[in-house]
Predicted model as a PDB file, atoms N, CA, C, CB and O in Angstrom, pLDDT in the B-factor column:
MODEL        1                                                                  
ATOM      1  N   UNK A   1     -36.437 -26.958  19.535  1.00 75.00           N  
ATOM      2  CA  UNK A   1     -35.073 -27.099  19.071  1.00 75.00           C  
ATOM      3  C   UNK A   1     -34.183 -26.016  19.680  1.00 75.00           C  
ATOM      4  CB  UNK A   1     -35.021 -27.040  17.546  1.00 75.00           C  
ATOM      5  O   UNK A   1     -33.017 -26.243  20.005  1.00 75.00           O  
ATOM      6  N   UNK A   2     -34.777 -24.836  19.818  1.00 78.00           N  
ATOM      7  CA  UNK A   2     -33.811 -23.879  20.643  1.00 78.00           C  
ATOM      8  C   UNK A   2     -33.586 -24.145  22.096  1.00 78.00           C  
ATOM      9  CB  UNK A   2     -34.322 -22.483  20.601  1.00 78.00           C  
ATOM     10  O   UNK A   2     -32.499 -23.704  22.469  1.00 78.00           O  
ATOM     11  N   UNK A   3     -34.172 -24.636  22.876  1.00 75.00           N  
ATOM     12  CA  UNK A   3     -33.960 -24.987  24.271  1.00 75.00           C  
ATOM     13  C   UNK A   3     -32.965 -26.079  24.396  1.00 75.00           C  
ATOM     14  CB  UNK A   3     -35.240 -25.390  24.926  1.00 75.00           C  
ATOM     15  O   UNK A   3     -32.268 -26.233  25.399  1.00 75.00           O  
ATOM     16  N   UNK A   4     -32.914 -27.006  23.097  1.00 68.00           N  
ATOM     17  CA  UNK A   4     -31.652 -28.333  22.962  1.00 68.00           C  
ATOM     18  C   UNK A   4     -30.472 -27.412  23.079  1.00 68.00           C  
ATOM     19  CB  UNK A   4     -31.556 -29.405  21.233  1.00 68.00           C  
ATOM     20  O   UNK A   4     -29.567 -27.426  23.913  1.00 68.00           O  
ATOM     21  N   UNK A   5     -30.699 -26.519  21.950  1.00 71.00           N  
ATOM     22  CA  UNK A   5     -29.600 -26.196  21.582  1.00 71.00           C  
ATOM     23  C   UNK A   5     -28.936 -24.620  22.866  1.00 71.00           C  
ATOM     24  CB  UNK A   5     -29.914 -25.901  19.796  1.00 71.00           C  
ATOM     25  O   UNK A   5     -27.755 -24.379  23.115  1.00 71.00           O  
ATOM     26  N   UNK A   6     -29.645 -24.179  23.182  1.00 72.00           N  
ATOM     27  CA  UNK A   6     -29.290 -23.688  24.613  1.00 72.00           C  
ATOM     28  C   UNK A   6     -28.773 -24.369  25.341  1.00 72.00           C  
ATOM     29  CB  UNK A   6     -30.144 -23.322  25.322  1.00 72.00           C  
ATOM     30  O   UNK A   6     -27.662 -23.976  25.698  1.00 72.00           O  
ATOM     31  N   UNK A   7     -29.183 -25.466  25.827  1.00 67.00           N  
ATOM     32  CA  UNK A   7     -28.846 -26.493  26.789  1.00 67.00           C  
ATOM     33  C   UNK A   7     -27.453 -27.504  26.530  1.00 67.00           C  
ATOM     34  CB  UNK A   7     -30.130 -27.361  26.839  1.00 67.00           C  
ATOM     35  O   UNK A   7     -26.777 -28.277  27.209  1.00 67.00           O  
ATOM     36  N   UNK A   8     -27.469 -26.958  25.022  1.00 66.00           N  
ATOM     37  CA  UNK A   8     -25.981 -27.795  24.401  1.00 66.00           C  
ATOM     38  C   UNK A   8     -25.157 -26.861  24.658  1.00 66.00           C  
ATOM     39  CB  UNK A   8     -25.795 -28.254  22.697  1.00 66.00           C  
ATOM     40  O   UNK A   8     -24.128 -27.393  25.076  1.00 66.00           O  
ATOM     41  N   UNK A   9     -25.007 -25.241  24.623  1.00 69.00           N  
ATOM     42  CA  UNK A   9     -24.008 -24.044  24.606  1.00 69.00           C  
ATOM     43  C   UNK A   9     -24.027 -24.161  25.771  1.00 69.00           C  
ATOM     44  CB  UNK A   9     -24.242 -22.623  24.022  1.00 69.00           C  
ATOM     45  O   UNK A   9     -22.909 -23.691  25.985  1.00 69.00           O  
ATOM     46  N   UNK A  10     -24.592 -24.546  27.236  1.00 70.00           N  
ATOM     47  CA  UNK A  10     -24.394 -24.053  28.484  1.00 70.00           C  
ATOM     48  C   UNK A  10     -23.264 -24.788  29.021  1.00 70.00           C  
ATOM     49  CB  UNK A  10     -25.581 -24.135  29.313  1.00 70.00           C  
ATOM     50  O   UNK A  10     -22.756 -25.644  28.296  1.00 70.00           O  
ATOM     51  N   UNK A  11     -22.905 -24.633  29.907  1.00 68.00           N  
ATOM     52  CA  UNK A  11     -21.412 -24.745  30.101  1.00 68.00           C  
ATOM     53  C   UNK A  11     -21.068 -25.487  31.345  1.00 68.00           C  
ATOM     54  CB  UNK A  11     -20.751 -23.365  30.161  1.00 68.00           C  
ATOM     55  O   UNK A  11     -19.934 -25.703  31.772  1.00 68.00           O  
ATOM     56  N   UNK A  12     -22.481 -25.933  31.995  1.00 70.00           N  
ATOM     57  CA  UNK A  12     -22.918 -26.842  33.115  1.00 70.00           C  
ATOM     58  C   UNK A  12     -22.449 -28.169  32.761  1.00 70.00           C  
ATOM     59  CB  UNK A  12     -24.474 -26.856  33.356  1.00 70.00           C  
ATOM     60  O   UNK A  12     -22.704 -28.635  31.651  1.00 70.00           O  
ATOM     61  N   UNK A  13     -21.698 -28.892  33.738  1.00 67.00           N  
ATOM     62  CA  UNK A  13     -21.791 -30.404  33.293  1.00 67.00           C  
ATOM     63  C   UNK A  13     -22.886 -31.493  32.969  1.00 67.00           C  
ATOM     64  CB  UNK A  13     -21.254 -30.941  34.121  1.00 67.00           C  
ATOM     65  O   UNK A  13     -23.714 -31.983  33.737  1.00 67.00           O  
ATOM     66  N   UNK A  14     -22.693 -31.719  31.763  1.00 72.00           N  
ATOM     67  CA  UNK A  14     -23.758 -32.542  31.550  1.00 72.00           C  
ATOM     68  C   UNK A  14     -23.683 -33.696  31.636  1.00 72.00           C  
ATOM     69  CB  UNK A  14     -24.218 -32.429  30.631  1.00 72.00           C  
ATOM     70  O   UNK A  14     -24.800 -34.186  31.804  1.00 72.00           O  
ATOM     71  N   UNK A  15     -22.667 -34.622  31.595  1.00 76.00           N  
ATOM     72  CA  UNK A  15     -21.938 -35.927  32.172  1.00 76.00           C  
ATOM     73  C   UNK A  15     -21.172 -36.017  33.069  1.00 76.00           C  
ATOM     74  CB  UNK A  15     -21.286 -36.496  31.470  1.00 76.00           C  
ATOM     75  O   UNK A  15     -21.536 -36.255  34.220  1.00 76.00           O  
ATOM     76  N   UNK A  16     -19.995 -35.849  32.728  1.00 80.00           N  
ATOM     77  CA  UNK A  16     -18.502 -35.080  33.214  1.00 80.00           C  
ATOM     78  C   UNK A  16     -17.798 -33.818  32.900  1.00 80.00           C  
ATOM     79  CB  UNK A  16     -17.535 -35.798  32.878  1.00 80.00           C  
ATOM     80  O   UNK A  16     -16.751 -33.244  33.199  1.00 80.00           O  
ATOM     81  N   UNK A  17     -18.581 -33.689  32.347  1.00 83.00           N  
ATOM     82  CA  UNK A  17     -17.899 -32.213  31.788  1.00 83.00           C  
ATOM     83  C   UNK A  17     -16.808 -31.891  30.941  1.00 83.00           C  
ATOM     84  CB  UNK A  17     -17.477 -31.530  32.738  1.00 83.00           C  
ATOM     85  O   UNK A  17     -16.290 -30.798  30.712  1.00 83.00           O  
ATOM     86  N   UNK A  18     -16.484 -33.285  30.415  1.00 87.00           N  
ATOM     87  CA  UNK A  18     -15.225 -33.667  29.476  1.00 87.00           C  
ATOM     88  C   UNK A  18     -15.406 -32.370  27.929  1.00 87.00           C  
ATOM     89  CB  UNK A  18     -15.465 -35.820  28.868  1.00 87.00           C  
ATOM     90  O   UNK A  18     -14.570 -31.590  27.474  1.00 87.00           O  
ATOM     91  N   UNK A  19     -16.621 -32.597  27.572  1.00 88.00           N  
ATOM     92  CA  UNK A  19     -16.868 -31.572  26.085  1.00 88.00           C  
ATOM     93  C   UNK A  19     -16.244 -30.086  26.841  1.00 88.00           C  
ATOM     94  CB  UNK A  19     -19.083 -31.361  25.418  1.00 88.00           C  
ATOM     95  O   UNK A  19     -15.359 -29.306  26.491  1.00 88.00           O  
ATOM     96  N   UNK A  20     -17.021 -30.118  27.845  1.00 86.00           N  
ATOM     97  CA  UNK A  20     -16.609 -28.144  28.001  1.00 86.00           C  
ATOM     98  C   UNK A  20     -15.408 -28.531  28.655  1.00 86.00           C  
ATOM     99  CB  UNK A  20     -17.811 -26.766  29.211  1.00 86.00           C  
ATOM    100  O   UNK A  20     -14.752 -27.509  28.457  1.00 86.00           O  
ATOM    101  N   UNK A  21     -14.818 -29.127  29.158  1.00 87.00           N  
ATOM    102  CA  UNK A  21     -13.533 -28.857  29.629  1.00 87.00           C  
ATOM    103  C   UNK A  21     -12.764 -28.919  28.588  1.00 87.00           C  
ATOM    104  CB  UNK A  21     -13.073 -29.661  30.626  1.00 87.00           C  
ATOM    105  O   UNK A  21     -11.841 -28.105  28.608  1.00 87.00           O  
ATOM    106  N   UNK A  22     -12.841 -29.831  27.383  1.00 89.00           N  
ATOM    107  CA  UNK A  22     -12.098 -29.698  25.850  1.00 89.00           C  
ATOM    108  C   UNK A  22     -12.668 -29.106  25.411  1.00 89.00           C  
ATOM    109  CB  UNK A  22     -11.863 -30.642  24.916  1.00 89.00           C  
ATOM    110  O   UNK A  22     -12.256 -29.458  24.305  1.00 89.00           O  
ATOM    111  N   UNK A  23     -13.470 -28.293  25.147  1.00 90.00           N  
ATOM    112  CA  UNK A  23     -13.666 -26.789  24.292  1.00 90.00           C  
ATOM    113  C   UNK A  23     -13.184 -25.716  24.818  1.00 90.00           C  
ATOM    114  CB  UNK A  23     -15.034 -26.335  24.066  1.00 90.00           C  
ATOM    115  O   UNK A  23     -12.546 -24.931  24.116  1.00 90.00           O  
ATOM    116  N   UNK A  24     -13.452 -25.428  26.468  1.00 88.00           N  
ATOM    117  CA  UNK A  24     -12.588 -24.429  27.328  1.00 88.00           C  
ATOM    118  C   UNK A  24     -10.765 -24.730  26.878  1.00 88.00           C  
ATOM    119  CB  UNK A  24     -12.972 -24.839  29.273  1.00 88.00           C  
ATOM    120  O   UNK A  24      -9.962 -23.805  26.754  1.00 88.00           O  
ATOM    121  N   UNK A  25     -10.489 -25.877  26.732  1.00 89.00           N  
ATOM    122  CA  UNK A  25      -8.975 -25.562  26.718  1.00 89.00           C  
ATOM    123  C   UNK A  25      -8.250 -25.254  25.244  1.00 89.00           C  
ATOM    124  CB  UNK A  25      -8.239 -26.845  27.367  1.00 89.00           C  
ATOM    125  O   UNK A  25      -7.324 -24.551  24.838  1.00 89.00           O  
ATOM    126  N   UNK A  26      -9.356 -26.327  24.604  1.00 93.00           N  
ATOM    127  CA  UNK A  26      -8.578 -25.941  23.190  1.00 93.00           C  
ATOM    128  C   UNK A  26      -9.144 -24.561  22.235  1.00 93.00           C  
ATOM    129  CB  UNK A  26      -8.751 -27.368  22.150  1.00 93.00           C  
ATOM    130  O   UNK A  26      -8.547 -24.162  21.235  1.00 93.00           O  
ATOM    131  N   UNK A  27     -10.530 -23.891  22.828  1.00 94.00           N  
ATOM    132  CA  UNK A  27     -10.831 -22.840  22.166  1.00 94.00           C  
ATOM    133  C   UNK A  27     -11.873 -23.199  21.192  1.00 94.00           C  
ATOM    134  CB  UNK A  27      -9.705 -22.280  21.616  1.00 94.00           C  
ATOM    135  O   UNK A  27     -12.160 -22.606  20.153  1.00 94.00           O  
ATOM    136  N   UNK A  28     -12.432 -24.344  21.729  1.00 94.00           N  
ATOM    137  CA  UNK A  28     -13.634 -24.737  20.530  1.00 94.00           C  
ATOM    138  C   UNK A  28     -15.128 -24.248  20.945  1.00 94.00           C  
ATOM    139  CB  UNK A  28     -13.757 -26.558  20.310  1.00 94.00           C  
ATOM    140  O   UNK A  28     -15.253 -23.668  22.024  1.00 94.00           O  
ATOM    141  N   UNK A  29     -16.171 -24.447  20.188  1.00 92.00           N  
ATOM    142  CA  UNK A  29     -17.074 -24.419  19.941  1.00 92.00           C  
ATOM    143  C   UNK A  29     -17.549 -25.370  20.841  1.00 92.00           C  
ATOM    144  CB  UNK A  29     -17.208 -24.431  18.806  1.00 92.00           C  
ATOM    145  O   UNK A  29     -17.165 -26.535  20.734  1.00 92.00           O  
ATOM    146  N   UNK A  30     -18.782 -24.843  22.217  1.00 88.00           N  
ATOM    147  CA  UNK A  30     -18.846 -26.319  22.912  1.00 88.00           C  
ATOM    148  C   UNK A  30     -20.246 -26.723  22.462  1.00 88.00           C  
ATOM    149  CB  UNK A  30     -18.675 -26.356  24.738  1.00 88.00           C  
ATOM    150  O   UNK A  30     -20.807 -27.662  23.027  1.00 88.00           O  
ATOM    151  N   UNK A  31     -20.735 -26.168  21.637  1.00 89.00           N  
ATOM    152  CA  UNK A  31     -22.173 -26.707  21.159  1.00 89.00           C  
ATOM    153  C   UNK A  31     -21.235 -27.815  19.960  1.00 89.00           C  
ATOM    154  CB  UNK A  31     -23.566 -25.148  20.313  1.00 89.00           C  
ATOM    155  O   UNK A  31     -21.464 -29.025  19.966  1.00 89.00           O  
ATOM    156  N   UNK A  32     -20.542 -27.401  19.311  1.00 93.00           N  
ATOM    157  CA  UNK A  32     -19.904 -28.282  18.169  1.00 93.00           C  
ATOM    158  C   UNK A  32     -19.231 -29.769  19.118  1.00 93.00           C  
ATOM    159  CB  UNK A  32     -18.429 -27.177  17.215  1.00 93.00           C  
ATOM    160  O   UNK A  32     -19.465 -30.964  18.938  1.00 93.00           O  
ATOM    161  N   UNK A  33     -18.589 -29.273  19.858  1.00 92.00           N  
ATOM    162  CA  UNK A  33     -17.594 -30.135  20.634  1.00 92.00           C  
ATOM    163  C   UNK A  33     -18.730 -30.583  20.880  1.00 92.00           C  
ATOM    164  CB  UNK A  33     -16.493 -29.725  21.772  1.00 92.00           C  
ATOM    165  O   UNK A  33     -19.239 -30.828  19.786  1.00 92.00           O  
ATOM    166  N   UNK A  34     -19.532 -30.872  21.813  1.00 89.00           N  
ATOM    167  CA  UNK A  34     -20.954 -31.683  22.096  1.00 89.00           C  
ATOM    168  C   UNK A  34     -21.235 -32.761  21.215  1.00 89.00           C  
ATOM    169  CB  UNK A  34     -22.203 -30.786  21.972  1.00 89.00           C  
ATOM    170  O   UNK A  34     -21.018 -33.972  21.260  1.00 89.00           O  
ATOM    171  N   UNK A  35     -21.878 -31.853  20.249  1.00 92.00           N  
ATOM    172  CA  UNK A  35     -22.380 -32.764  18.858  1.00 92.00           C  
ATOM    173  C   UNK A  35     -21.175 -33.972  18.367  1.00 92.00           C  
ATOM    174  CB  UNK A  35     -22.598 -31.508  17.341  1.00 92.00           C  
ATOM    175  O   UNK A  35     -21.416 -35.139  18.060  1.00 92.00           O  
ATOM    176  N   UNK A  36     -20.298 -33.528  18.390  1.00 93.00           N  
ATOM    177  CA  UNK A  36     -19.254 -34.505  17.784  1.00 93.00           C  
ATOM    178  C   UNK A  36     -18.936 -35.486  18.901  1.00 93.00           C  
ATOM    179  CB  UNK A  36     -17.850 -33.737  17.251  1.00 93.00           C  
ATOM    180  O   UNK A  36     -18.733 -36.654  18.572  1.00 93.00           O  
ATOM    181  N   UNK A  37     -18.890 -35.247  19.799  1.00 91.00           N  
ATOM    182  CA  UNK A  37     -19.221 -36.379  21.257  1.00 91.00           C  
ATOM    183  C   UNK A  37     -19.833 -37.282  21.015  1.00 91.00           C  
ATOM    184  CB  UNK A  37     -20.004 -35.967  22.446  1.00 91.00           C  
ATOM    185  O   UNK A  37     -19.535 -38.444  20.738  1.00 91.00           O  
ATOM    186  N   UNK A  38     -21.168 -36.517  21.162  1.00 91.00           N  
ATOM    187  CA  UNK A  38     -22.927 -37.909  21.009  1.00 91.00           C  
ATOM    188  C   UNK A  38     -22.425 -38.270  19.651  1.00 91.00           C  
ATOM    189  CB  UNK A  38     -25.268 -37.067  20.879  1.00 91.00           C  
ATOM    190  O   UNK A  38     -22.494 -39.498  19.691  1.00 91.00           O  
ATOM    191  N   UNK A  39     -22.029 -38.000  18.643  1.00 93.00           N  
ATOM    192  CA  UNK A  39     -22.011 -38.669  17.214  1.00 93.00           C  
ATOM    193  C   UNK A  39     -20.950 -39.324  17.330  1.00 93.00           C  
ATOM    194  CB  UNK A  39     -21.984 -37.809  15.933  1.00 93.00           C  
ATOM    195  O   UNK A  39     -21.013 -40.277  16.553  1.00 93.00           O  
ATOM    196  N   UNK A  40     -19.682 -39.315  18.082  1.00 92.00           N  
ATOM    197  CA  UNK A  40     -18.569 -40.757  18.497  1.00 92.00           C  
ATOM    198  C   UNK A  40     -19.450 -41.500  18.908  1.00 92.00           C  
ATOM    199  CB  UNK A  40     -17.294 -40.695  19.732  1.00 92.00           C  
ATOM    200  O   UNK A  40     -19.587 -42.545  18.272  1.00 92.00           O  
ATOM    201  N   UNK A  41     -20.406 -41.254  20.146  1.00 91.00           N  
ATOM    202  CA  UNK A  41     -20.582 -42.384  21.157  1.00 91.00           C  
ATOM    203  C   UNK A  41     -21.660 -42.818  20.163  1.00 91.00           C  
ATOM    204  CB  UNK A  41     -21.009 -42.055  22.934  1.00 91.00           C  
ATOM    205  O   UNK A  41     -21.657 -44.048  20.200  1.00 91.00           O  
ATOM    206  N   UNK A  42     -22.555 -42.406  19.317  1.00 94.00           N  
ATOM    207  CA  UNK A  42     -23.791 -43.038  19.092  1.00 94.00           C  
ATOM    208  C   UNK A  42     -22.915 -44.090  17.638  1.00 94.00           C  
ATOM    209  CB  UNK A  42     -25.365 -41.666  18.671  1.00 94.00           C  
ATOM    210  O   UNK A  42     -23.328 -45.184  17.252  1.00 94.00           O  
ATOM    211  N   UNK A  43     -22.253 -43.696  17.340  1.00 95.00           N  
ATOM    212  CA  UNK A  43     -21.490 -44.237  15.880  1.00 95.00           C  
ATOM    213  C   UNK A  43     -20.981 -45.523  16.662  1.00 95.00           C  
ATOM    214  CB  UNK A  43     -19.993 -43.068  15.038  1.00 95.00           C  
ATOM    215  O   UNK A  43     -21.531 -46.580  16.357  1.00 95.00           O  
ATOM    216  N   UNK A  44     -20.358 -45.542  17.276  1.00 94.00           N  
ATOM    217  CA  UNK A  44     -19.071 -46.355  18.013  1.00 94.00           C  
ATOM    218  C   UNK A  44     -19.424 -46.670  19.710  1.00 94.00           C  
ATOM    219  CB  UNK A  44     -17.481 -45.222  17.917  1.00 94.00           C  
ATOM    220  O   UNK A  44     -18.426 -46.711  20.431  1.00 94.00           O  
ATOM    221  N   UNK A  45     -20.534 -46.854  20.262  1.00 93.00           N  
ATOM    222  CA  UNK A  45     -20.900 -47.002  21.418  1.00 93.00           C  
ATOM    223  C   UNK A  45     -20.048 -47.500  22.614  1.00 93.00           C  
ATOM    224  CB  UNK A  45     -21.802 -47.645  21.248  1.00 93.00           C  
ATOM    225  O   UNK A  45     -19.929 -46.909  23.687  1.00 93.00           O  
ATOM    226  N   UNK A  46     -19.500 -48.621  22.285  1.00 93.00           N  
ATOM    227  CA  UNK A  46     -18.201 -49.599  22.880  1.00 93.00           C  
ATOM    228  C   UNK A  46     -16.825 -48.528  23.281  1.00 93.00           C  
ATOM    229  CB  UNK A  46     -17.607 -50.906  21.406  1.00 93.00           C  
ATOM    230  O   UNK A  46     -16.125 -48.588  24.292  1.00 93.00           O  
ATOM    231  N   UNK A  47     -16.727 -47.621  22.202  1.00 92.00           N  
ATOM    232  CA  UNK A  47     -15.320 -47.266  22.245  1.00 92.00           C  
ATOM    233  C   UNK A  47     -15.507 -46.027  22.770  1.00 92.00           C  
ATOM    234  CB  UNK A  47     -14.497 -47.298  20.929  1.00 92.00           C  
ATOM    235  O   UNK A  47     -15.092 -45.602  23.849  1.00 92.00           O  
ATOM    236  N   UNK A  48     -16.228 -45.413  21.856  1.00 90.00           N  
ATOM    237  CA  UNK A  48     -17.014 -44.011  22.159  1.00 90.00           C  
ATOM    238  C   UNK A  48     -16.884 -43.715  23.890  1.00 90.00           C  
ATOM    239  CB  UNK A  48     -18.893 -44.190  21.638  1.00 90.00           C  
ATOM    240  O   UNK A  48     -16.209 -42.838  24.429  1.00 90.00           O  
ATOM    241  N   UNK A  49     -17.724 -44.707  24.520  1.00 89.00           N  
ATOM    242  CA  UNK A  49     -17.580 -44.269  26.083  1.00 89.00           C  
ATOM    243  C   UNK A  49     -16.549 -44.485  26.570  1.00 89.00           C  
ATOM    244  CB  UNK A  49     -18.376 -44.801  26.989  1.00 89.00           C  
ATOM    245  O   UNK A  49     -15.752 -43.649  26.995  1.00 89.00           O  
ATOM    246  N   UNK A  50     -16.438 -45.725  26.565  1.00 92.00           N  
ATOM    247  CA  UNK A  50     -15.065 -46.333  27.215  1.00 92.00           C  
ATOM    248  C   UNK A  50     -13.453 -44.839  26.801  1.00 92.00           C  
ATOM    249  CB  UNK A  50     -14.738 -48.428  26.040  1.00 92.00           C  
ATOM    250  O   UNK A  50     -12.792 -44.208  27.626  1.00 92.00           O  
ATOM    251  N   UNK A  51     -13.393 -44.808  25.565  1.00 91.00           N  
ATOM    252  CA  UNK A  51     -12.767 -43.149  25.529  1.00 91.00           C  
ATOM    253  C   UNK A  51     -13.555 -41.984  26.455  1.00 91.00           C  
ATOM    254  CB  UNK A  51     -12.905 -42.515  23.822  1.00 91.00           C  
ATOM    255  O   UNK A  51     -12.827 -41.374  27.237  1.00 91.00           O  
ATOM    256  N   UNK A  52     -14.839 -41.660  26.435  1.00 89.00           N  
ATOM    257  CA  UNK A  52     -15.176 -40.534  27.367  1.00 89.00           C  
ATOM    258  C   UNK A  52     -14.710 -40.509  28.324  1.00 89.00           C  
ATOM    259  CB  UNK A  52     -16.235 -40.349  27.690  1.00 89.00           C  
ATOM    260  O   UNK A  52     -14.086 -39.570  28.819  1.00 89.00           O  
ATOM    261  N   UNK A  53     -15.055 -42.175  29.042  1.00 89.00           N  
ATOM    262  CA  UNK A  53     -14.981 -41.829  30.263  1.00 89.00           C  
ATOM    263  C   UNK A  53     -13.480 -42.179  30.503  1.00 89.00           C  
ATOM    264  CB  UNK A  53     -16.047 -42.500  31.144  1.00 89.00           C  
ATOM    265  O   UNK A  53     -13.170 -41.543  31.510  1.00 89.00           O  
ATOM    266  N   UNK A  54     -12.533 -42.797  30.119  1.00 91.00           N  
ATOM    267  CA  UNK A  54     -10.880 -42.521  30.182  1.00 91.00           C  
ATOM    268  C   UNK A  54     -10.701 -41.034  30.303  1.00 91.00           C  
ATOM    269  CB  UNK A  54     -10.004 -43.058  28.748  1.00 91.00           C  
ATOM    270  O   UNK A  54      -9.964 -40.614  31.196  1.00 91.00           O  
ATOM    271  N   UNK A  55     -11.244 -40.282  29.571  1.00 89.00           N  
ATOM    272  CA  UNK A  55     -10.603 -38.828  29.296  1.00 89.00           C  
ATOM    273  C   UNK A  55     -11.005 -37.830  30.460  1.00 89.00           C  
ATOM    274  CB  UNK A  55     -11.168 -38.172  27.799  1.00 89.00           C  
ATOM    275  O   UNK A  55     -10.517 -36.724  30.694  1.00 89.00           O  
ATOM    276  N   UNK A  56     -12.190 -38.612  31.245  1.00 87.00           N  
ATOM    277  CA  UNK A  56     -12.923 -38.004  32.102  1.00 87.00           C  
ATOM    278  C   UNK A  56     -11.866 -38.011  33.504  1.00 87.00           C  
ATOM    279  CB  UNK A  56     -14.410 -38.781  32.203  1.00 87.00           C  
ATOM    280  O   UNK A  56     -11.517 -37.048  34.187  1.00 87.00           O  
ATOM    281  N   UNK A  57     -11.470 -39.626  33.666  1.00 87.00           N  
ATOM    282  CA  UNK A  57     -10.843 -40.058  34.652  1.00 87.00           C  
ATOM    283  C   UNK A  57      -9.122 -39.559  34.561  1.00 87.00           C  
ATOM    284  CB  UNK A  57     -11.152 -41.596  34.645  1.00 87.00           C  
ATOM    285  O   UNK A  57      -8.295 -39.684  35.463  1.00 87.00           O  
ATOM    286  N   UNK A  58      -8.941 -39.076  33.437  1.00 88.00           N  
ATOM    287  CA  UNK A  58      -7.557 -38.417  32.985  1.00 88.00           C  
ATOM    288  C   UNK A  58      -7.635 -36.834  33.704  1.00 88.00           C  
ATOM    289  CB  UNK A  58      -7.420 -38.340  31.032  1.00 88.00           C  
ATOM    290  O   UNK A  58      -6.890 -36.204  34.455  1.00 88.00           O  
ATOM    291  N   UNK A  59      -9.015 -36.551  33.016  1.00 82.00           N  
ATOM    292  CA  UNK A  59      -8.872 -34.593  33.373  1.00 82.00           C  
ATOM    293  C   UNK A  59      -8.815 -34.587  34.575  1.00 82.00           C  
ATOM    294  CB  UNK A  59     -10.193 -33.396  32.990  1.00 82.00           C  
ATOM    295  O   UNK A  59      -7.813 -34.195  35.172  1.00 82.00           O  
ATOM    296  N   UNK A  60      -9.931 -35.042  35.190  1.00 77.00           N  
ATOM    297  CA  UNK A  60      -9.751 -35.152  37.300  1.00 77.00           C  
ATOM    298  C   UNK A  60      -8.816 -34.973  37.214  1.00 77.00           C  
ATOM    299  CB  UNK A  60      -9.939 -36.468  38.466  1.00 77.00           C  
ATOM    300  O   UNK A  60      -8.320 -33.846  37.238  1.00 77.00           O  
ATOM    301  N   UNK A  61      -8.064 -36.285  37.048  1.00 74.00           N  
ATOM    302  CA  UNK A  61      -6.630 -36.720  37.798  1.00 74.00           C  
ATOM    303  C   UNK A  61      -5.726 -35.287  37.278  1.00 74.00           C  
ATOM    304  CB  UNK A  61      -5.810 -38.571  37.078  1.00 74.00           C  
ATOM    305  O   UNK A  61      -4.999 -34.998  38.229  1.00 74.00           O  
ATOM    306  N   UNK A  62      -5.610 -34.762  36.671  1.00 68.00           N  
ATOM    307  CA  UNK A  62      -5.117 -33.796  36.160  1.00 68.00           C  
ATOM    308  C   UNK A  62      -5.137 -32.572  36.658  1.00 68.00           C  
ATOM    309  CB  UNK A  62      -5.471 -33.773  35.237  1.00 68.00           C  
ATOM    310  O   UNK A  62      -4.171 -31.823  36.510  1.00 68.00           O  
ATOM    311  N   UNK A  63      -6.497 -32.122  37.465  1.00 59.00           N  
ATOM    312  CA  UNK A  63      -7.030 -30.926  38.043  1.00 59.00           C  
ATOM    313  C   UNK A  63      -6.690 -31.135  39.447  1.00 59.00           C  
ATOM    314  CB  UNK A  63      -8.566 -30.683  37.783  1.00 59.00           C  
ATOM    315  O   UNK A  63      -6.008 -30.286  40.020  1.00 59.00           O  
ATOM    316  N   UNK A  64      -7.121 -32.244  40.097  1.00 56.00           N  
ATOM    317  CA  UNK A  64      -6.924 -32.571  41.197  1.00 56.00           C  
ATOM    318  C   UNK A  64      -5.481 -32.518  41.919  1.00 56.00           C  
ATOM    319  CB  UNK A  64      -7.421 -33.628  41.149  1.00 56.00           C  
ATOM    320  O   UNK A  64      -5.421 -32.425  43.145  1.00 56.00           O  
ATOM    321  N   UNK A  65      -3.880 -32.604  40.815  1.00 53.00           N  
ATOM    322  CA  UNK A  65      -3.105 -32.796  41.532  1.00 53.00           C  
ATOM    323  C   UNK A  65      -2.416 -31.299  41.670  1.00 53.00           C  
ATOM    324  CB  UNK A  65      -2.396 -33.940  41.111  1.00 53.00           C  
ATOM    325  O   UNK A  65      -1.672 -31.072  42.624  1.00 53.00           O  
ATOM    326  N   UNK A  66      -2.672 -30.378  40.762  1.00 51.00           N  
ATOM    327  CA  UNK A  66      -2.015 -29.305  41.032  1.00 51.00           C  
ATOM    328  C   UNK A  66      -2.897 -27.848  41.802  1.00 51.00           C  
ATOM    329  CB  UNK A  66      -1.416 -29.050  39.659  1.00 51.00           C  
ATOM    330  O   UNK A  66      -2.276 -26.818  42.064  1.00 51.00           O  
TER     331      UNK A  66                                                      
ENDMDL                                                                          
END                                                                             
């Protein structure tokens, strides 16, 4: 359980990198921010991603132009 949870605080992309890039900006918790991720997507599967990955294709576009 400690190596999950190491591997949840690290700051490496683990999909897209959407959790740590919204915990880096808003000042959260990215082991928390994580958890509340997988528990959208596993609750709500359909929407859950389809939001990840919008937010994913938002931040790029976001980083990329300036």
């Amino acid at each position: 359980m400690k190596r999950l949870i190491n591997r949840l605080q690290d700051e490496t992309r683990i999909v897209c990198g959407v959790s740590a890039k919204l915990a880096k900006q808003y000042g959260w918790s990215l082991l928390w921010t994580r958890v509340v991720t997988v528990g959208l997507v596993v609750s709500t599967p359909s929407i859950g991603l389809l939001a990840y990955f919008v937010i994913a294709v938002v931040m790029s576009q976001k980083t990329t132009r300036f």
